[in-house]
Every structure is written in C-alpha cells, then in structure tokens.
VOGU-3710 file (C-alpha; in Angstrom, 3 decimals, decimal comma):
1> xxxxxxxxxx> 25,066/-8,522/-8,842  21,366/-9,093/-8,892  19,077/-7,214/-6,572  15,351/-8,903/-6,478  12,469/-6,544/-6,115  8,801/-7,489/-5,338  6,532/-6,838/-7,975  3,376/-7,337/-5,685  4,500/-5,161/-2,823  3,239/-1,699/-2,712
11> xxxxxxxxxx> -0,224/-0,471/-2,714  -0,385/0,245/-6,554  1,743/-3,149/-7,652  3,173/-3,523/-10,690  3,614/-0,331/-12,090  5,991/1,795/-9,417  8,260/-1,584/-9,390  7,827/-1,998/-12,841  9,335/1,493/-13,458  11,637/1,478/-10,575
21> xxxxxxxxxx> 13,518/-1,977/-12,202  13,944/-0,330/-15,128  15,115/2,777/-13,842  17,515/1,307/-11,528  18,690/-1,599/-14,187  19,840/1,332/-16,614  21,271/3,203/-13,992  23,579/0,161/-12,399  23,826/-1,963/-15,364  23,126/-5,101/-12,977
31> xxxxxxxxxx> 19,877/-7,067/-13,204  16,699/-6,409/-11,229  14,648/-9,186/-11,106  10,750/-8,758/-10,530  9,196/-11,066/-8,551  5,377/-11,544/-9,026  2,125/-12,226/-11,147  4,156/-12,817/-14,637  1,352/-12,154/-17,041  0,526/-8,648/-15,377
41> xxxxxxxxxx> 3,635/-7,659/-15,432  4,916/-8,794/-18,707  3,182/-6,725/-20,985  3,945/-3,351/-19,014  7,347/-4,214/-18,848  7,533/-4,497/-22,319  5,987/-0,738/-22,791  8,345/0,675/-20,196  11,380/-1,152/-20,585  11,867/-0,433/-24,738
51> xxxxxxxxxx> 15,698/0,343/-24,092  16,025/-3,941/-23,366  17,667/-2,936/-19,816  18,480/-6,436/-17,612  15,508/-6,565/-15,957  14,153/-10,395/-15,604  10,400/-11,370/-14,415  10,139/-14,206/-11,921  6,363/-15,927/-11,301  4,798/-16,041/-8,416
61> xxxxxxxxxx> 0,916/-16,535/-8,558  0,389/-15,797/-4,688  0,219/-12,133/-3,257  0,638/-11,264/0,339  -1,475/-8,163/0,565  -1,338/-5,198/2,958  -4,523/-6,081/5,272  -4,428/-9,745/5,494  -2,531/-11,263/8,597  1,114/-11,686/7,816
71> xxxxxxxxxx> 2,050/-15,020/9,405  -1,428/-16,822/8,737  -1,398/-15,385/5,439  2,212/-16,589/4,535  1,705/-19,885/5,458  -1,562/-20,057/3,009  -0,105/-18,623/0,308  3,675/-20,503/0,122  4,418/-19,419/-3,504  3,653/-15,579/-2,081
81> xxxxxxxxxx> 6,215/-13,203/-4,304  8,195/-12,368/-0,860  9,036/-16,104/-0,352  10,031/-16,303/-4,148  11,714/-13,513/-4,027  13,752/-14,648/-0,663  14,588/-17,905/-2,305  16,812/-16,496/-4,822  18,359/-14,740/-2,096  19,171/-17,696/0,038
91> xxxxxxxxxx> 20,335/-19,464/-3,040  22,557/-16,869/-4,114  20,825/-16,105/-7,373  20,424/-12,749/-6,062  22,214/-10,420/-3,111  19,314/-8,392/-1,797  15,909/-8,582/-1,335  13,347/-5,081/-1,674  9,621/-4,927/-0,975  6,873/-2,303/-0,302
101> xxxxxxxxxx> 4,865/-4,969/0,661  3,983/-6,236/4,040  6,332/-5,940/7,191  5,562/-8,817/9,223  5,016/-10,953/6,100  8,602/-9,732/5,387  10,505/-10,235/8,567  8,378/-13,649/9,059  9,190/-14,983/5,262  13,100/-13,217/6,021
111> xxxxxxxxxx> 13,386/-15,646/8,911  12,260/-18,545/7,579  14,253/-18,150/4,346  17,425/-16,702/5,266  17,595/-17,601/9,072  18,760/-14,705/11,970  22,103/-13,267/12,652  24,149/-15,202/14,473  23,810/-14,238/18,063  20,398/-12,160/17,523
121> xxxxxxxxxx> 16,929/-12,667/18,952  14,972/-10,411/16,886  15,597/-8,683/13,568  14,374/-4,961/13,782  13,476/-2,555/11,110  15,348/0,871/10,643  14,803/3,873/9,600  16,888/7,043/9,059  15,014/10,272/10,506  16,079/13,584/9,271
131> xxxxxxxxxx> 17,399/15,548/12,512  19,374/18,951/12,683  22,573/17,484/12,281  21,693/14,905/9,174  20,378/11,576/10,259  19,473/9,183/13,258  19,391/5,546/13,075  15,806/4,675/14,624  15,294/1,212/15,604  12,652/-0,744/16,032
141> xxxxxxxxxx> 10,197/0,919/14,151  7,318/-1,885/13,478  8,461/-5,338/12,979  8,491/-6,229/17,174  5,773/-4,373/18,638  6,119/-6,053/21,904  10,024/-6,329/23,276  11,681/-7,656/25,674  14,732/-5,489/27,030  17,711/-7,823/25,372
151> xxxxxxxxxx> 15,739/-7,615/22,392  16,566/-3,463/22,728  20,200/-4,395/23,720  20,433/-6,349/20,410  18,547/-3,105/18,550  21,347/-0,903/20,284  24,483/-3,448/19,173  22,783/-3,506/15,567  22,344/-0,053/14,982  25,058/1,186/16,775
161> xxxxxxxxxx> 26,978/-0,892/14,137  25,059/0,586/11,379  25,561/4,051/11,997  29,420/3,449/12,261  28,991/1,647/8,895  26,498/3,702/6,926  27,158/6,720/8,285  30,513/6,743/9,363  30,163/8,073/12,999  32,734/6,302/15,258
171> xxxxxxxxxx> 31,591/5,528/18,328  28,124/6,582/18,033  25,787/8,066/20,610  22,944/5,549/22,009  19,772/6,841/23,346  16,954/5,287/24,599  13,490/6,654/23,510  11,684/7,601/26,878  8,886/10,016/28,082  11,653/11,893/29,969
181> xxxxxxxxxx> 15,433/12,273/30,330  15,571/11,226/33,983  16,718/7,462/34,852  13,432/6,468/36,378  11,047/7,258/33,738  8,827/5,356/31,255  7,587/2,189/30,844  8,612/-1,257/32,771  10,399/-1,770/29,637  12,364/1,266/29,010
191> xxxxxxxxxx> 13,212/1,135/32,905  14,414/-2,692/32,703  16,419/-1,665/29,390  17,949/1,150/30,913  20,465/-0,751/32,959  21,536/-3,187/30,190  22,361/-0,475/27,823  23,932/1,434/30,742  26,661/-1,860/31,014  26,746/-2,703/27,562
201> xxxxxxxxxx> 30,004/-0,517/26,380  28,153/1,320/24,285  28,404/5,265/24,026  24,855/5,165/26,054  23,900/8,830/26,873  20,753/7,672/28,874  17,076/8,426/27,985  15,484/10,895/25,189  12,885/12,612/24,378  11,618/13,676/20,747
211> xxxxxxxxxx> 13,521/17,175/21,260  16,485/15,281/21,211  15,793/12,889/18,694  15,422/15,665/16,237  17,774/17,892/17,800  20,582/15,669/16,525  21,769/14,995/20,158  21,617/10,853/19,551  23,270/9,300/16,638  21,062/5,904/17,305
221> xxxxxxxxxx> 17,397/5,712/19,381  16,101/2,690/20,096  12,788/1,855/21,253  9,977/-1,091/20,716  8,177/-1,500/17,805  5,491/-0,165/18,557  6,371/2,935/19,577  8,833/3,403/16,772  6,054/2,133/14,165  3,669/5,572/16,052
231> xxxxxxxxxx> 6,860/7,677/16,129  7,682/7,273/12,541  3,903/7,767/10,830  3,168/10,620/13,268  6,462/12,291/12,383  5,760/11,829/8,731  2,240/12,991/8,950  3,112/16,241/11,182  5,960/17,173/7,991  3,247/16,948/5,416
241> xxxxxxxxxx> 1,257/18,560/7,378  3,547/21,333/7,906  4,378/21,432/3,882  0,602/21,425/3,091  -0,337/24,212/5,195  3,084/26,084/4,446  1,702/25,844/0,379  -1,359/27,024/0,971  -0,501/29,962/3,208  2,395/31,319/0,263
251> xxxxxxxxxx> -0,216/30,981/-2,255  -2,786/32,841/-0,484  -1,645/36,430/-2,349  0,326/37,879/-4,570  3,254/39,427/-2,256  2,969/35,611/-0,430  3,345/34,153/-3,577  6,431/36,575/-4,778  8,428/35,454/-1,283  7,635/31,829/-1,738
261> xxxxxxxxxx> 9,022/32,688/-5,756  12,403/33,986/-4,087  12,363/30,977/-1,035  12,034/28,355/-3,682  15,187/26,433/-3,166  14,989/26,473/0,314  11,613/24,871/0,145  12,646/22,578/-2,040  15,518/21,468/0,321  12,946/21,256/3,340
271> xxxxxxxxxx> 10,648/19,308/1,183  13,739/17,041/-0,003  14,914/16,427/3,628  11,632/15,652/4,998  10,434/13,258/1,723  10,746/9,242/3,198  10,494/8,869/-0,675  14,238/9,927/-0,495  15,800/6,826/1,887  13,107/4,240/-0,273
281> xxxxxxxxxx> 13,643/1,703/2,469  14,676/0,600/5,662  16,967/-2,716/6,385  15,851/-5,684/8,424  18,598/-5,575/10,430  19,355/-9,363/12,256  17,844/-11,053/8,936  21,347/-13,167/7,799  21,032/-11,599/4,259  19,957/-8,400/2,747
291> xxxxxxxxxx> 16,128/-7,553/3,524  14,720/-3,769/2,922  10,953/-2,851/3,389  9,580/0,657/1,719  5,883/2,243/2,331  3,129/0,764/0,569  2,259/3,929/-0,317  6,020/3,789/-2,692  5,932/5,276/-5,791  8,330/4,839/-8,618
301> xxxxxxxxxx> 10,575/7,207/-7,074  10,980/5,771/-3,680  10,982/2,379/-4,872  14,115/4,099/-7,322  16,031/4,726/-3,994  14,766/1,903/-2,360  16,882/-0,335/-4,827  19,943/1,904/-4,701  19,445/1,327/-0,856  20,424/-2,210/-1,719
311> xxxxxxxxxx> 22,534/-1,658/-4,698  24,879/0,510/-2,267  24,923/-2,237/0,696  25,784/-4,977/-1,654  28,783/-3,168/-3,208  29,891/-2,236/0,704  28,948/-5,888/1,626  27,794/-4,770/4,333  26,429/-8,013/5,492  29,441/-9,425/6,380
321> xxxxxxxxxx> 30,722/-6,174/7,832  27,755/-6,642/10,345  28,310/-10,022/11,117  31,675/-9,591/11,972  30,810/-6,319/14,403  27,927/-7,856/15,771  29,506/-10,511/16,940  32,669/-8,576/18,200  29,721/-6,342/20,155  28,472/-9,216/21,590
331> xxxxxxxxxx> 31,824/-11,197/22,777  32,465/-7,797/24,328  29,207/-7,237/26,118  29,302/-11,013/27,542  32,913/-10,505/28,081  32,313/-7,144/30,185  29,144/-9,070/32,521  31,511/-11,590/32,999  34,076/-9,382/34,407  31,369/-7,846/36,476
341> x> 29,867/-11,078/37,539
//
C-alpha cells in the first residue's frame, strides 16, 4: 500500500505533511509519499524523519495555492503537486490521494485524472458532523455550490452508501437540509429535490432543519454546496466559540477554576468530539479512486488522521464496495421510475 499526500496543500506546507508522513509511515509501516517542491522538503524530512521510516519525496515545482482560481489555475500550472500526486494514483503507484490544499483544484484535477463514478454526475465532498447520537454523513459541503436536483439524488445514493459502509447503519435515514420540516418549504431546489428523493427507495424521512441535524434524527443530510460549505464553517466557528468563551469563564476565579479542575475529562471529551482535527478529511465521493481534502488550516495532527482516513478505506477497499452499491442504487432507482412510468 502507498497512500500519496500533498506536500504543498495546507496553509503552512511542508512542515504539518512533513510530520504527518512520518508519523503515519511509522505507525502503518506502508509508504507515504510526499508530493511537492523536493528541495524544501528534503532537508526537513531528513531532521524529522531520523528513524528512516518509508516515506518517499516526489517533485513537483508547481503549487496550487489557496486564493488563486482552481480551474484557471490548474490548467497554468500542469505539474501542480495535486496533478502529480493524482497520477500515481491513476497509475496504481499509489491507492489514495490526501490534500489540505485547494477543493475545487482537487475535485477538478480528481476528474481529470481519475475520471467519475460510473453512473455519477457530480462528485461531492463529505463530511462527518458530530450529532447526539455519534455522526452524520453531510453531503455536499463545497465542491458544487450550485446543484441541480439529480445531482442531490446522486449525493443521497452516495452517502447513503457511505454511512452503511463507514458507519455501519443499515438502511440509513435520508434527510434533506431545508429551512423547515414541512414539504413545501425552501428553495426551488430543495422543493424540486424533494420529490426525487421521495421515489428514490431510499429511507427518505423528508426535510430538516439544523435541530435535527444535530439531534441525531438523520443518519445522512444532503444539501448543495453551498449551503453545506456555510453550514460546516459556521458550525465549526460557533464550537470554538463556545470552547473559547467556556475557558475563559472557568478561569475567571479560583472556585471556577477548581470545578473546571474536577470537569476536566468531560471537557476534554467535548473538545475531542467537536475538534474537525479528529476526522482529518473528508472523501470526494463520485471521484473513481480515493480522493480526501482536509482544512488548510491542518496541522500535523489532522493531517495524522487525515492519512489514517485513507489508510482505513484502502484496507476496506472501499472503492469497489461503492462502485458496486452505487450502481445497484442506481439500477434500482431507474428500475423503480420505470415501474412507475
């Protein structure tokens, strides 16, 4: 197994990937392989990585950075770590593909390299929120900010599929983010969705709201890009806001300070549960290979988990279990309209 990590990707490239490969190349015992600017990264590797685990360094002198325009940007700068990095996927060098690094420029290189999913329009990203009863597979949440409504059918057959694979919930409950529960509400979208997903044979519970996002009530939301991409930053913003204020308030006085002493470990858990440092990425789900995309802001830590993110898919090959449901989801959907037809 060989997982390839982008060098260039997050907002502090090399050094969190640096120390991530070597980290998760001690850990696994399989080979990481760096993708990037070799003579930056060479040197540091060599002060990090004194224990000679199999991590490799692959050049690539272009560098797709955070602000510049993905797709214009990707096309100017073909020898861009991501489309290195993607290469050795395709040609089976490597099984997986991690960066920190730009979305679009991901799921734009992704597509080009590695080609969609048999039977899917649009990949989407995914992300696993923390809700009251353990996770929620959120999809899209920023690599299609405008949709179509069979591009949210396709999100709802994808991570419908990944939440029976990942985490093992049979028959999972679909809901459709919405600004309220009732049939009739939201956008033109979510009301020319809402019918598709309600004939699609999926466990469709209708519309939700954030209450029941978080409540646990769905075990997969879908939504546009766009929305997801607002959900997700505001959601992580509002938790550190809440852990920020929460520090400062037990720290105000002594007797705060002697509860907070006693409340450590449920603090920590809170903190743990609410820390996007903990997941590391999010699949490209609809690529036809392994993609995952972390924050920019990653640090050595995330991009740690980020890696075992892909280390754990490739040993479940999950790629091929989603090709195989996918398609099954889709003979059945066209099978079902044709019956109703």
């Amino acid at each position: 197994m060989a997982i390839v990590l982008d060098a260039m990707g997050s907002d502090n490239y090399p050094d969190p990937e640096i120390q991530a490969a070597v980290n998760a190349a001690a850990q696994y015992h399989e080979e990481i392989i760096l993708v990037g600017n070799q003579e930056l990264i060479e040197a540091k590797l060599q002060q990090i990585n004194r224990d000679n685990q199999p991590v490799r360094i692959v050049h690539a002198p272009d560098v797709l950075e955070m602000g510049e325009k993905a797709v214009e940007s990707a096309r100017k700068k073909p020898l861009n770590s991501m489309a290195v990095g993607l290469d050795l996927v395709k040609s089976g060098e490597a099984q997986a593909f991690v960066t920190a690094g730009n979305t679009g420029g991901a799921m734009f290189i992704g597509l080009r390299k590695l080609g969609r999913m048999k039977g899917i329009l649009r990949p989407a990203l995914t992300a696993l929120f923390p809700v009251r009863t353990g996770h929620c597979v959120v999809l899209d949440i920023g690599a299609n900010a405008d949709c179509r409504p069979e591009f949210l059918l396709q999100f709802a057959i994808m991570g419908s599929v990944y939440a029976e694979k990942v985490l093992q919930r049979p028959n999972p409950r679909l809901g459709l983010l919405s600004n309220g529960e009732e049939a009739g509400k939201g956008s033109q979208l979510i009301k020319d969705t809402y019918p598709l997903l309600a004939a699609s044979g999926l466990n469709f519970i209708g519309n939700v709201e954030g209450k029941e996002l978080f409540g646990g009530e769905a075990d997969v939301v879908v939504t546009d890009g766009f929305t997801g991409n607002i959900l997700l930053k505001t959601s992580e913003s509002v938790a550190r806001l809440i852990t920020d204020r929460l520090r400062q308030e037990l720290m105000a006085s002594l007797a705060t300070k002697a509860g907070a002493l006693l409340a450590r470990p449920a603090f920590a858990s809170i903190r743990k549960m609410m820390d996007p440092g903990e997941v590391g990425a999010a699949p490209l789900l609809g690529i036809d290979g392994l993609v995952f995309v972390g924050h920019g802001r990653s640090d050595a830590f995330a991009l740690t988990n980020a890696l075992a993110v892909a280390h754990q898919a490739v040993q479940a090959d999950l790629l091929t279990a989603m090709r195989s449901a996918v398609q099954d989801r889709i003979a059945q959907f066209e099978q079902l309209g044709t019956q109703e037809s």
